[in-house]
N, C-alpha and C positions, 0 to 999 in steps of 0.2 A: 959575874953574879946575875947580871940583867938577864945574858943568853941562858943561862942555867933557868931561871923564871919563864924566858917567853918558853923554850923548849917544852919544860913542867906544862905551863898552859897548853900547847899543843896537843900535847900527848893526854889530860883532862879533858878536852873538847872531843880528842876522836875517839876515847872512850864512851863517853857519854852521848854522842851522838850515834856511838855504835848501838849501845846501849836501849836507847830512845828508839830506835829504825828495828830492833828484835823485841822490845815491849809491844811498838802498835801492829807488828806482823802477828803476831802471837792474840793480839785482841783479834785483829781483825779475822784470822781465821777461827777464831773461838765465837765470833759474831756467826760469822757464815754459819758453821756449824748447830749454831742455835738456831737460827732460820731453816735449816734442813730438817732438823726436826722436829720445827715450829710445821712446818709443811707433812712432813710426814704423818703426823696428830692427826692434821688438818684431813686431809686426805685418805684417811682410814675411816672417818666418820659421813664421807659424801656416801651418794647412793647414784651408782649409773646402771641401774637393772635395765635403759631401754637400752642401751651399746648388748649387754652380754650380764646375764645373773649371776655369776661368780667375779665379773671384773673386782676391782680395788687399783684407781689411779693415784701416784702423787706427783705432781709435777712442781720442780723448784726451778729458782732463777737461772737462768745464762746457766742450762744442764750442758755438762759434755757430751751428751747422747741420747736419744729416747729410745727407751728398751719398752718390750712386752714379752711378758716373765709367765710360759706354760706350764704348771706340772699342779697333777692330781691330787696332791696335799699340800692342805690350806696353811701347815706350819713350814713348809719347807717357804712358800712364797712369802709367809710375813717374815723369815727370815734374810729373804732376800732382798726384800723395802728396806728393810733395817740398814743394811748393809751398804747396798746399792746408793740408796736415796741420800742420805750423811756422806757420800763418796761422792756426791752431786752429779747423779744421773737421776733423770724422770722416770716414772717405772710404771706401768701398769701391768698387773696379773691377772691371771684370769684360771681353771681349773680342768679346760676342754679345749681340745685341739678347733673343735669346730667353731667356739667364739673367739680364738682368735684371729680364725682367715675370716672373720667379719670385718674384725677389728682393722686387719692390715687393709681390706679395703677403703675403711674410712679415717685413718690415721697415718700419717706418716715417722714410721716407727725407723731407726737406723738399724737395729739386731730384733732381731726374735731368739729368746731364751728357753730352749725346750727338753721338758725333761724325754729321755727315751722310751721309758715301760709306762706306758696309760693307757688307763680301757678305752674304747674305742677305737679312737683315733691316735696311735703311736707316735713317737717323735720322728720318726722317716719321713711317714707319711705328711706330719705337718712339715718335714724341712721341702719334700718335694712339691707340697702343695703350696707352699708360699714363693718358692723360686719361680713358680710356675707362675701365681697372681702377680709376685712383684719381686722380678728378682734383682732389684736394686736393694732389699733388704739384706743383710747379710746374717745367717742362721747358727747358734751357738748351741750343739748339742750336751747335754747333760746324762752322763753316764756313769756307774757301776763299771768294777774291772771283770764282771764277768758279758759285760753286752758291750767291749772293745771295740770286739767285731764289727758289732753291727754300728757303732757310732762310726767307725772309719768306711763304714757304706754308706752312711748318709752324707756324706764329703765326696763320693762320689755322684751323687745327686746336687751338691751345689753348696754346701754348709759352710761356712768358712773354720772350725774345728769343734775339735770337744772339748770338754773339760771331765776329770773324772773327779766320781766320790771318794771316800768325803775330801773338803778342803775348808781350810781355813778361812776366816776375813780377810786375811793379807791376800792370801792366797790369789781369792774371788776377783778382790777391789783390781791387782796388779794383770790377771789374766784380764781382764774387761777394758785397763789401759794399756794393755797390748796388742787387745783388737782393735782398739779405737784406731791407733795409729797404724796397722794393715789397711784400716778403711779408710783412713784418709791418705794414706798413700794409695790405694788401688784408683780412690775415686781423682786421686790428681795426675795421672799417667794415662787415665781416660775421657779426661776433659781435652779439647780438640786445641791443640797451641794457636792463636795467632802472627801473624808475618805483619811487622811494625819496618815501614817506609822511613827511615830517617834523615832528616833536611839538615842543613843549618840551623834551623829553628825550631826543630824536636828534640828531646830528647834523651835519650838510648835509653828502653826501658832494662832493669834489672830481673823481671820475672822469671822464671824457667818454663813458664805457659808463654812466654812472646819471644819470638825471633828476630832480632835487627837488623835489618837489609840496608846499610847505606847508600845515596840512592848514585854516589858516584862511582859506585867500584863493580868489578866484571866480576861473574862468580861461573865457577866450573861446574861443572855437574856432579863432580865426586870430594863437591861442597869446602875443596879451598876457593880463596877470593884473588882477586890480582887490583890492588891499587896504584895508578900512576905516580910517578915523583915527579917535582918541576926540575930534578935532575936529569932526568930520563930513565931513571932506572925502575922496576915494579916491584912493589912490598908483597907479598904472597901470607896469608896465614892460612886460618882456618876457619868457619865460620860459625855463626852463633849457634845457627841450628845442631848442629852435632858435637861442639862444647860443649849447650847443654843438656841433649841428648844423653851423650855418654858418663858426662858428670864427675868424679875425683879423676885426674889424671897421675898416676907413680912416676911417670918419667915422660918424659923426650928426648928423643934422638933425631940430632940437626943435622943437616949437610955440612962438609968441609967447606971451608973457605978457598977462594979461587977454583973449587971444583965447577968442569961445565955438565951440563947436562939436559938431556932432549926433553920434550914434552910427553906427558907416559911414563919416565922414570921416576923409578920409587925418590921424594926430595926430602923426605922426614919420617916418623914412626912417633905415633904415642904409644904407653902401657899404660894397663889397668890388670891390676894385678897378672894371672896368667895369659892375660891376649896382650896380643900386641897388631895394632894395625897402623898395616902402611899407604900412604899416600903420595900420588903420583903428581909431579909437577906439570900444573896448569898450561906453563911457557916453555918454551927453550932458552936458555941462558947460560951467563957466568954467576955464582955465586959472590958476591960481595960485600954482604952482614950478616949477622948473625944475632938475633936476640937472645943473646945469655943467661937472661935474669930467667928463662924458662929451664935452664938447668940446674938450678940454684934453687928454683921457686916451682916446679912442675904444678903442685896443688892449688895454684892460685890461676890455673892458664885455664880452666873451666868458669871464673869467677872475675878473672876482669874484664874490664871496657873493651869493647869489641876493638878498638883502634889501640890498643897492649897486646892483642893476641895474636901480631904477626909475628912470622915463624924466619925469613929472614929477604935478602933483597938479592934479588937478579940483576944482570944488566942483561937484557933482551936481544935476542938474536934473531928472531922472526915473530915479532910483534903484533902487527900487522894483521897479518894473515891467522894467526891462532887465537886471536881476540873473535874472530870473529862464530865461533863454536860458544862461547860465551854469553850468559845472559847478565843483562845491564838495568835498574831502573822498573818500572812496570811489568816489565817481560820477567825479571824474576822473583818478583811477588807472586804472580801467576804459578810459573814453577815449586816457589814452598808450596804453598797450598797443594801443588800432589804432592809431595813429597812428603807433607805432614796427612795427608790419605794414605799413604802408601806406611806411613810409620805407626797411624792406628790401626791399619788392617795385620799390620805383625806385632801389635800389643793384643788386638784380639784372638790371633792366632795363638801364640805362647800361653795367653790365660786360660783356652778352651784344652788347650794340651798339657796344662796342668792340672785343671782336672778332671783328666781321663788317667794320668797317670795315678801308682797310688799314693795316697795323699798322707803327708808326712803325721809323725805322732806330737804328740802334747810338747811343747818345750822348743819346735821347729820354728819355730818363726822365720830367726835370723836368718836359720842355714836355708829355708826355703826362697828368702827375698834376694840371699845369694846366687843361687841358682837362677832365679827369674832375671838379674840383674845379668847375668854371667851368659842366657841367651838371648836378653837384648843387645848384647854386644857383640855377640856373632851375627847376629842377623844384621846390625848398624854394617860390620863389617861387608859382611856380605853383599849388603842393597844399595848403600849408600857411597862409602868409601872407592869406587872402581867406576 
């Protein structure tokens, strides 16, 4: 009887604690939401005729983005504050191509929202002219299915996509957080990593912008490492930088156990989906461990502690002498640093070659960041791995 009672109580508390934790979610974003269009109100009634005579700003708290919303009628844009602004993006519009490259002068906007057909100045013309002022903005064209055309030409100028008419709220809200997260993926694969020194007393950062160099271990140049044993034997993995470079791993493929093998030969293989690349051993040796858990566990060898991502253990046969091709300490801080030059100049390579290529339709996302993904990993293969 007692266990039957405390049970009963148990099972009352995680109830109602459930309970209690979906009521103040439920407030809290119905507060939010009134504050958005406590803002929005607000915001319709300012007057910024010195920025541009057609603007209309509303800016809310902690926005996901700040937009500036182009297009020649005034109902299409109060539609789009409506929308936008209670999705908790900041928004300003305006009704002329030409006050908005004022605007992106003196504002730091993350998209510009343009429609395509407008007198004067067209939506092309404002995507070419904003990549040109500022082409850290990223350009969201607004199109009709009979100016397809022409919207998949201004993506050739720099745009990052269209959207056609008409679309729904969901529609809108869900296309604008799918570019969100393009740009903040495009903007974190072009932020410059740094090379983190680690002692005894630091440490190992988890970032995928930092690289962990420990400051004891010898690194190859086709970026496995060689760590000594007070056995004598050397641990060989792989190193941070191109872990997490390359990022999910599908599989590994280990050396046999007691297999010997020279310095130069292929000693392992990751895959990632259809590639597969191999990697030459650092040393000459015998094979004598083998870390398992990476066959068992593949998806987790991108994502732990540098000193878990050894691949398996040699017993050295000309030690000595092929240490000394190797950099140690200082000297290969030195060396990330090109090599994280060398890995930005082939992310800006692939991003200018995609868009020359033609540029995918509406719904591409995925398959496009596949693709992009898919020749980062040839090229990794290609520059780094050999």
């Amino acid at each position: 009887m007692v266990l039957l009672i405390v049970v009963v109580t148990i099972i009352v508390f995680i109830v109602v604690d459930f309970s209690l934790r979906i009521y103040f979610q439920r407030r809290q974003e119905l507060k939010l939401r009134k504050e958005r269009e406590a803002a929005l109100d607000i915001g319709l009634k300012l007057d910024f005729s010195e920025e541009a005579k057609t603007l209309k700003r509303v800016e809310v708290k902690d926005p996901k983005a700040k937009i500036l919303a182009v297009d020649d009628e005034a109902i299409i844009l109060d539609s789009f504050r409506k929308i936008l602004v209670v999705a908790g993006y900041s928004l300003d519009t305006v009704e002329k191509g030409r006050e908005a490259l004022g605007l992106i002068l003196k504002n730091d906007y993350d998209f510009v929202f343009t429609d395509l057909k407008m007198p004067e100045m067209d939506g092309l013309e404002v995507t070419k002219a904003v990549k040109h002022l500022r082409p850290d903005i990223d350009v969201i064209v607004i199109t009709g299915y009979a100016s397809i055309e022409t919207a998949v030409e201004t993506m050739k100028y720099g745009a990052m996509d269209y959207v056609q008419k008409p679309f729904t709220e969901d529609e809108l809200i869900n296309f604008f957080d799918k570019s969100l997260i393009r740009r903040k993926d495009r903007i974190e694969r072009q932020m410059k990593p740094t090379v983190r020194l680690i002692t005894p007393s630091t440490k190992e950062s988890g970032s995928q912008r930092e690289f962990n160099v420990p400051a004891g271990i010898f690194v190859s140049r086709n970026h496995t490492w060689v760590s000594l044993e007070m056995n004598g034997t050397a641990r060989v993995g792989l190193d941070d930088f191109f872990r997490k470079i390359a990022g999910n791993i599908d599989q590994i493929e280990l050396p046999s156990l007691n297999k010997q093998i020279n310095k130069g030969e292929t000693l392992f293989s990751i895959k990632h989906d259809a590639h597969s690349i191999d990697f030459s051993s650092p040393i000459s040796g015998t094979v004598t461990l083998l870390n398992a858990g990476h066959l068992e566990h593949p998806e987790l060898f991108s994502s732990s502690a540098f000193e878990l991502s050894w691949i398996c253990c040699l017993e050295p046969s000309n030690l000595a002498e092929e240490l000394r091709a190797m950099k140690i300490g200082v000297d290969s801080v030195k060396w990330y640093r090109e090599e994280i030059e060398k890995y930005a100049e082939i992310l800006r390579g692939i991003e200018k070659g995609s868009q020359n290529r033609e540029p995918p339709g509406r719904g591409d996302d995925a398959r496009a960041k596949i693709k992009a993904d898919e020749r980062i990993l040839e090229e990794l293969a290609r520059t780094f791995a050999h």
